[in-house]
N, C-alpha and C positions, 0 to 999 in steps of 0.2 A: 408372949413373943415380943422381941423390941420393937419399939416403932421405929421403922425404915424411911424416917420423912426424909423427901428430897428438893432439891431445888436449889437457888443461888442465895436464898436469904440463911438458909442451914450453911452453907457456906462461908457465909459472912462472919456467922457465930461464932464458928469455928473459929476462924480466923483471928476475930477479937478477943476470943480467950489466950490464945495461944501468943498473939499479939500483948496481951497484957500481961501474962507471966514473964515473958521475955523482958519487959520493960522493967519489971519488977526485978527483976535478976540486977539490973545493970543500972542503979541509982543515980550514977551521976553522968550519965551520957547525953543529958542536955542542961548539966549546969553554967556552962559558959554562954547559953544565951538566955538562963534564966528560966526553963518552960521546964515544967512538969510532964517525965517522960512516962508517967504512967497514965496523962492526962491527952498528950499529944500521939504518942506514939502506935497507940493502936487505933485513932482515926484514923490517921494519915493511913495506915497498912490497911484498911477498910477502904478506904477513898481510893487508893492504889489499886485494892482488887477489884473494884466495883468500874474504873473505868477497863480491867482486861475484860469483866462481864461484859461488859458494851461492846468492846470490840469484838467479844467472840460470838454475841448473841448477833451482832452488826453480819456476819459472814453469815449466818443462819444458821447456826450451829448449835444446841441448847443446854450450855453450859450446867449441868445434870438437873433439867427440868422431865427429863426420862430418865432417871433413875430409876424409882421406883418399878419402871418393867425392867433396866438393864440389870438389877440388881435379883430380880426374881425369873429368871429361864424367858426372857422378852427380848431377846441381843436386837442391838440395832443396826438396821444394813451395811452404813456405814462403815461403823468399826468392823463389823463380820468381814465385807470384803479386805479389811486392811488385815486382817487374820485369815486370808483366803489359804496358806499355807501351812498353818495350822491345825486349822478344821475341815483342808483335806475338801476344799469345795469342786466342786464339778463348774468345766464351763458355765452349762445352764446356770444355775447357783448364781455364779458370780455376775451374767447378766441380769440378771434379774434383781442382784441388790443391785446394783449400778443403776439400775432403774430405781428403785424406790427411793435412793438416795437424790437421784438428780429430781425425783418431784418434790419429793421432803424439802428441799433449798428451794426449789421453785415456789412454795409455799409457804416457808419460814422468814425467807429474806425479806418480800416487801411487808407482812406482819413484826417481823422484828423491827424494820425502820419505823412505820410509826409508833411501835410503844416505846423504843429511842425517842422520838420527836416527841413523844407525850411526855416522857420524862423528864425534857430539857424545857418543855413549857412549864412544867412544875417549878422548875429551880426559878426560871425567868418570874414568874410570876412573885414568887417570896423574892427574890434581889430586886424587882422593880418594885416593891412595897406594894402590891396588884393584889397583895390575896385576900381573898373573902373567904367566912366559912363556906357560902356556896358556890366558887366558882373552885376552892379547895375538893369540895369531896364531887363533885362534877365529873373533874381531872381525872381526879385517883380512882375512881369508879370506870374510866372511861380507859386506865393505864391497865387496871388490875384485869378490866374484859381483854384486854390487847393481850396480857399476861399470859391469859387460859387459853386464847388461841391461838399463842404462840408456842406452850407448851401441848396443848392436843394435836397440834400439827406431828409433834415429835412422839409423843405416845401412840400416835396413829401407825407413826413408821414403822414402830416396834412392834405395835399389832399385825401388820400388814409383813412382816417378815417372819412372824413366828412359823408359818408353815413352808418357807424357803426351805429350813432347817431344817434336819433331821436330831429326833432328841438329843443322840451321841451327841450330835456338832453344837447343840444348845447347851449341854452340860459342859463341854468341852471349853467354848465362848467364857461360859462363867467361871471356870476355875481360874482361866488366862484371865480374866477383866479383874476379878474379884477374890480370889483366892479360895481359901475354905471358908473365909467371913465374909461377909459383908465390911463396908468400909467404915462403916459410922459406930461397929460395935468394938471397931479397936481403940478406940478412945482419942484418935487423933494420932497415932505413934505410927500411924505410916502416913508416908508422903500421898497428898490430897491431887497433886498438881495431874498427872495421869488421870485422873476421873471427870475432873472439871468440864473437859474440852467433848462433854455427850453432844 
């Protein structure tokens, strides 16, 4: 079976491949200031997406850190209510994601902020010439625990929604989110921007 990994660093990947073929297409689009656009060009587009990751992770939102259930019969309440006409939801239903959703932010949001703030201590620390090996992997030990429980916060949602559903309205969820594939076994040929914003 394919591996189905998810998350914002698969993302990035993505993006840098895709990022550097395009650059490679088009040779001299940074010869009049001299920069290597197969060198420059897909940082920058990485550095780009990485601060909309922030933003969207900043709103508590987990830019496909639940993938992995939205992608296998685990819809999240969120998007489900925004498909409330689709899959045919009964009041009850829709109160009730509306609750899961408003805890899910209740709990993503001030965990989002600090692994932002952990994050930007990272950069501070390498621009103010501050890093050590140990106060390096401290950090990033201390970013990557924020990480897990910023995404368990959202995997939990998913959990906590799956008997909302009824299987139809679960299958139904995934045809509309996902198609007949999953998004990662099309090789990048469909637009990514729809999935991000889990």
């Amino acid at each position: 079976m394919t591996d189905r990994r998810s998350g914002w660093l698969t993302n990035v990947l993505v993006v840098l491949g895709m990022s550097a073929a395009m650059s490679a297409q088009d040779p001299h689009s940074h010869q009049a200031n001299g920069h290597d656009p197969a060198v420059v060009d897909p940082h920058r587009r990485v550095e780009a997406f990485l601060r909309e990751a922030d933003e969207v992770i900043a709103s508590g939102r987990g830019f496909g850190m639940a993938f992995a259930a939205d992608q296998n019969g685990y819809p999240g309440p969120m998007h489900a209510a925004e498909l409330r006409e689709a899959l045919q939801l009964s009041d009850t239903q829709v109160t009730r994601l509306e609750a899961l959703t408003e805890a899910m932010f209740a709990a993503s949001r001030p965990l989002s902020q600090e692994l932002l703030d952990a994050e930007a201590q990272l950069h501070r620390l390498f621009a103010g010439e501050e890093a050590t090996a140990t106060s390096v992997e401290e950090l990033v030990r201390r970013i990557e625990r924020l990480r897990a429980d910023v995404r368990l916060v959202h995997l939990r949602a998913h959990l906590d929604n799956y008997g909302v559903l009824t299987a139809e309205q679960r299958q139904r969820y995934g045809q509309i989110r996902w198609g007949d594939q999953p998004a990662w076994s099309l090789g990048g040929e469909r637009s990514l921007d729809r999935y991000f914003h889990d």
